[in-house]
C-alpha positions as CSV (number, residue, x, y, z in Angstrom):
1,X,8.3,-15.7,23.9
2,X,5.7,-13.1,23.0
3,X,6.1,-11.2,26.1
4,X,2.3,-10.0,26.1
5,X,1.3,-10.9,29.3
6,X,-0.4,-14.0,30.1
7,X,-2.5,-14.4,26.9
8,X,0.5,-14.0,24.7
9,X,1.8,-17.1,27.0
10,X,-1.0,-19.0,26.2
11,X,-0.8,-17.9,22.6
12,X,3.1,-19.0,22.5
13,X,1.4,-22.5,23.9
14,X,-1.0,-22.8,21.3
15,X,1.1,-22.4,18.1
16,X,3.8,-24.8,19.7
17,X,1.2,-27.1,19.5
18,X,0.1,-26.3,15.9
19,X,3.8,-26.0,14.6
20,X,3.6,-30.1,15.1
21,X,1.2,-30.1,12.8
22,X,-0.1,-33.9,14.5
23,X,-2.0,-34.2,18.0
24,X,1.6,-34.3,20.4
25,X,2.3,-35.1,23.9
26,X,2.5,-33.5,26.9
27,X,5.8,-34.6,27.5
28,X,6.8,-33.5,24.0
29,X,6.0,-30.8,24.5
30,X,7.8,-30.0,27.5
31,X,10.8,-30.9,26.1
32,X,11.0,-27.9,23.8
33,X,8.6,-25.6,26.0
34,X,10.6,-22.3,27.7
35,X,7.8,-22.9,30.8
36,X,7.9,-24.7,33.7
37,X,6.3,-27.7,33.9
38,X,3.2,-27.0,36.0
39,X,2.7,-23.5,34.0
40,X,2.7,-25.2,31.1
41,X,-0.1,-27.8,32.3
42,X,-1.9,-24.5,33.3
43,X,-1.7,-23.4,29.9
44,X,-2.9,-26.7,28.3
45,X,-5.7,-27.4,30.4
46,X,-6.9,-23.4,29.9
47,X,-6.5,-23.6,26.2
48,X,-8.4,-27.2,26.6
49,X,-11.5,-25.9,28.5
50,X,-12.2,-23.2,26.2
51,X,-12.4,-25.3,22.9
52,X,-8.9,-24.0,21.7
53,X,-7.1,-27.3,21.9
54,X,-8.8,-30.6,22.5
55,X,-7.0,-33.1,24.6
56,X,-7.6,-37.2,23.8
57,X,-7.2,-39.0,27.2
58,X,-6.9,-42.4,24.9
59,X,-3.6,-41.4,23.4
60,X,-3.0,-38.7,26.0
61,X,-2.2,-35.9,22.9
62,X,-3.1,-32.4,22.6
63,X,-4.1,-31.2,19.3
64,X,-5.4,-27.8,17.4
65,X,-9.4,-27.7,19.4
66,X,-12.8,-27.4,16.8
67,X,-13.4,-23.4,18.2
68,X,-9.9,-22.5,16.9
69,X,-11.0,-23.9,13.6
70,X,-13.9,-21.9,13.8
71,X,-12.2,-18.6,14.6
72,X,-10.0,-19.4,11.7
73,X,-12.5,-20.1,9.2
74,X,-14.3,-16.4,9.7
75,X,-10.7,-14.7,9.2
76,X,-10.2,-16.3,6.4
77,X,-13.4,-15.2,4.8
78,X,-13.3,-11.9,6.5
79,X,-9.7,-10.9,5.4
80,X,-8.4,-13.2,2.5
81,X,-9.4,-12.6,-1.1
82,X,-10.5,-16.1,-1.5
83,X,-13.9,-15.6,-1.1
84,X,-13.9,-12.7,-3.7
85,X,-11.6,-14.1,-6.1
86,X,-13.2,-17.8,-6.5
87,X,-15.2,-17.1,-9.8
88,X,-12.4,-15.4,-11.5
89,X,-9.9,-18.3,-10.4
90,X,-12.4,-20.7,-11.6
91,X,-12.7,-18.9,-14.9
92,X,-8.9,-18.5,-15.4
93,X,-8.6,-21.7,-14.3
94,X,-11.2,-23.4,-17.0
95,X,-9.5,-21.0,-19.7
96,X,-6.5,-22.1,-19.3
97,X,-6.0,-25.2,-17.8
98,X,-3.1,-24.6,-16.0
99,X,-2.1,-24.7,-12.0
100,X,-3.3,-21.5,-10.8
101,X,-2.7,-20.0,-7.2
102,X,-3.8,-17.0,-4.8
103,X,-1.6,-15.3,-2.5
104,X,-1.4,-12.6,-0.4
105,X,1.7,-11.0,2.0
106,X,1.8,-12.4,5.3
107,X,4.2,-11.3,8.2
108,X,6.6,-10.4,5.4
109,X,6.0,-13.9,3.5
110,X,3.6,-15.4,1.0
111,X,0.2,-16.6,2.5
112,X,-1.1,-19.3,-0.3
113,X,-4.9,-18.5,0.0
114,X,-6.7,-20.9,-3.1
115,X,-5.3,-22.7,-5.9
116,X,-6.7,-24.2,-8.7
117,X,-4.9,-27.5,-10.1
118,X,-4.7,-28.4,-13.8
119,X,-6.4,-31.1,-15.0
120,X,-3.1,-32.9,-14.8
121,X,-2.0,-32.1,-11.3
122,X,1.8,-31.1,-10.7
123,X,3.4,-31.9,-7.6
124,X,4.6,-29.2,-5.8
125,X,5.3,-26.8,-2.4
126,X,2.2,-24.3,-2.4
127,X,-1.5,-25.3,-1.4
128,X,-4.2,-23.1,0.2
129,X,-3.0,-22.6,3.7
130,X,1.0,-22.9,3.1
131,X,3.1,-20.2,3.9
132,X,6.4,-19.8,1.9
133,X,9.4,-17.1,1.0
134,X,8.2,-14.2,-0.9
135,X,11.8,-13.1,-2.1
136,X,11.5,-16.6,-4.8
137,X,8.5,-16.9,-5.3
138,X,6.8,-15.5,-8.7
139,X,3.8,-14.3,-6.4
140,X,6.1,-13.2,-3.7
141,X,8.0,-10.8,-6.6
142,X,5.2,-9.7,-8.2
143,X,3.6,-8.3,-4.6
144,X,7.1,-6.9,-3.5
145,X,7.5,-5.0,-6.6
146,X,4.8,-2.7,-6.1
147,X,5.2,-2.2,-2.5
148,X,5.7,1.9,-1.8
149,X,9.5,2.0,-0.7
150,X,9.6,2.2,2.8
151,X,7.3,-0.7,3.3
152,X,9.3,-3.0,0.8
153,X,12.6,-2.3,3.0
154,X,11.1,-3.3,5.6
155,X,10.0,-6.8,4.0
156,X,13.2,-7.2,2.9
157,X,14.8,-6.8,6.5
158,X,12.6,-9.9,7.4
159,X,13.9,-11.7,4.3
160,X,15.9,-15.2,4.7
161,X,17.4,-15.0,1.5
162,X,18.3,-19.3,1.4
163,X,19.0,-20.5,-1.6
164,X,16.9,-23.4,-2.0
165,X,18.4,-23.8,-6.0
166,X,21.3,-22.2,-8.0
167,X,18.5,-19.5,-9.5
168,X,17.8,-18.2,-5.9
169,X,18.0,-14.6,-5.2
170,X,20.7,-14.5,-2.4
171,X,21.0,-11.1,-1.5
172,X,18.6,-7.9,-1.3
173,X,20.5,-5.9,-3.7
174,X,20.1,-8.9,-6.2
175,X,16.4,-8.9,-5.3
176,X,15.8,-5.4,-5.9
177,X,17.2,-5.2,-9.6
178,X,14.9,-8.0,-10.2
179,X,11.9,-5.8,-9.0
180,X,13.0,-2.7,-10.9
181,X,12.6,-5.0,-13.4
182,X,9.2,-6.2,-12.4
183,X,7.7,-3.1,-11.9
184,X,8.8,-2.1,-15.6
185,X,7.5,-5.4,-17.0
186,X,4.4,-5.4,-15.1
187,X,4.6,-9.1,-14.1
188,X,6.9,-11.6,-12.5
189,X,8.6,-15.1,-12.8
190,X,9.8,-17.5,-11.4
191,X,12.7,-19.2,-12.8
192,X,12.9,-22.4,-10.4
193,X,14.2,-20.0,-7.5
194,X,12.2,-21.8,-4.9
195,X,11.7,-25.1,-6.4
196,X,13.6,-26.9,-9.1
197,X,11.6,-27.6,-12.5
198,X,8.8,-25.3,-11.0
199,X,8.5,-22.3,-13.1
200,X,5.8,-19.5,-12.9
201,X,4.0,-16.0,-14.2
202,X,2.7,-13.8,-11.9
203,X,0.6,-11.0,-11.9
204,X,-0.1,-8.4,-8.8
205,X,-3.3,-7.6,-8.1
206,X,-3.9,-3.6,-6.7
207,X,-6.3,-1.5,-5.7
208,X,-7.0,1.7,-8.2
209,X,-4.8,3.8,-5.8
210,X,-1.9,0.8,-6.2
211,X,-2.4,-1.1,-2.7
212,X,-1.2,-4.5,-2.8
213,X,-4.4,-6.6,-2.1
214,X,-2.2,-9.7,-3.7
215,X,-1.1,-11.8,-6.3
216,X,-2.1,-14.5,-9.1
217,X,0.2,-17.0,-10.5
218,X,0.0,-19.4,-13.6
219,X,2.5,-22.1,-12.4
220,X,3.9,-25.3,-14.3
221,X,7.0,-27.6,-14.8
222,X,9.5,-27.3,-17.6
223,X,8.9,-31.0,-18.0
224,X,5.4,-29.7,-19.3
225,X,5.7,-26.0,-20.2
226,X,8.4,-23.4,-20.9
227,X,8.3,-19.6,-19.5
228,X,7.9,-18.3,-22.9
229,X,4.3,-20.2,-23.3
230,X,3.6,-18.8,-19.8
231,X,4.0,-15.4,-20.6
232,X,2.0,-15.6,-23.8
233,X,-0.7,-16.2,-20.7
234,X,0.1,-12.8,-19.5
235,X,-2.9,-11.1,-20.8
236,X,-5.4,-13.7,-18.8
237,X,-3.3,-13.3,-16.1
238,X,-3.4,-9.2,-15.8
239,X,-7.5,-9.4,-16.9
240,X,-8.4,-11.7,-13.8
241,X,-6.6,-9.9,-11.2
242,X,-8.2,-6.4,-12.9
243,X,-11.3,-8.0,-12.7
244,X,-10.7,-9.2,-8.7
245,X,-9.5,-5.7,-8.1
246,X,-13.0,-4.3,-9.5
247,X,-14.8,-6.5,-7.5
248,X,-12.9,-5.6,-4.4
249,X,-13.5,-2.0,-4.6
250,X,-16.7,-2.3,-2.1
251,X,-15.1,-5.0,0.0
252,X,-13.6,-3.8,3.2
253,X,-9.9,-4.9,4.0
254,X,-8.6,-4.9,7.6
255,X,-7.1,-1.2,8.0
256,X,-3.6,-3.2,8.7
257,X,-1.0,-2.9,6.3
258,X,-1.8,-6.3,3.9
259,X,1.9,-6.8,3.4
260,X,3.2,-6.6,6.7
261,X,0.2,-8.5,7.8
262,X,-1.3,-11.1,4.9
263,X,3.6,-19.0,-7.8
């Protein structure tokens, strides 16, 4: 509960409703709602009547409403690098024909923001819009590895540290001799930490003073590709996200911290 009066209550109502990720019932709902029955009606109809959810009386489902859409397409291109960064993807991405994703810190995890597929598409967890772990992912690394000191320890406080496969970082301590190692390096991997026969390079990309604005990965499978011929791609990696930092120079970021905020 968000404890922010009655707009964080409505808030708390709205993203139970997206965290379904299908149009839901009231009764649904209810089931797994901390309000009582007629303030949660309250909340719906509200929420309803000002575009944010839109309510089919067929089916008698609530689902995510076309304003919220629109309020989420202008952050997007206000505060993701997306916008920015789509002709140097596409360029890597022609180069190299390999997967290729964008990402930036969110809330203390990794905000997939574009992706390129190869021309043989791989199967796997991130896509534009997904959220996932930052402490094993090759994206995730590579952002917390250059993260000024107090900032990283507070992103690793927020960690889950799950090992989704034997190669998981389990611990912080673990995690942070991997970064030492990042930071000397330059660039991160992934070694199928979050998914098994995923593997990835990953490159930060910072601003001249060394903000993290976010991260590029070159991702395949080991059915397909082995970590040593990704990291012969290291020097296309590094040259796109220089050449998205340059071009971010002029382009105003939110003043909040990007990795407390948004392989």
């Amino acid at each position: 509960m968000s404890g922010d009066g009655t707009v964080g209550k409505a808030l708390d109502v709205l993203d139970q409703v997206a965290e379904f990720g299908q149009p839901v019932r009231f009764a649904t709902l209810l089931a797994q709602s901390h309000f009582p029955k007629a303030t949660l009606y309250r909340f719906l109809q509200t929420l309803t009547s000002q575009g944010m959810l839109s309510y089919d009386p067929e089916r008698q489902t609530y689902s995510l409403g076309v304003r919220l859409v629109r309020l989420a397409h202008a952050a997007w291109a206000q505060s993701s690098l997306a916008p920015i960064a789509r002709p140097h993807l596409d360029r890597l991405s022609a180069e190299i024909d390999q997967t290729v994703h964008l990402a930036q810190l969110d809330n203390a995890q990794v905000l997939y923001v574009d992706k390129r597929n190869a021309a043989q598409p791989i199967e796997m967890f991130s896509d534009a819009g997904k959220v996932g772990p930052a402490y094993c992912t090759g994206v995730g690394k590579a952002m917390l590895a250059f993260l000024p000191g107090g900032d990283l320890e507070g992103v690793l406080a927020q960690q889950s540290f799950h090992r989704f496969t034997p190669n998981t970082y389990s611990t912080a301590d673990a995690l942070r001799a991997e970064l030492t190692n990042i930071r000397a390096r330059g660039y991160a991997f992934d070694r199928e930490e979050h998914e098994p026969g995923i593997i990835c390079i990953a490159q930060p990309i910072l601003a001249p003073g060394g903000r993290v604005l976010g991260a590029l990965s070159i991702t395949g499978s080991t059915r397909i590709i082995s970590l040593d011929q990704l990291e012969a791609l290291a020097p296309c990696l590094a040259r796109t996200a220089t050449a998205i930092a340059a071009d971010v120079q002029d382009w105003r970021f939110p003043d909040a911290m990007p990795q407390m905020t948004g392989t």
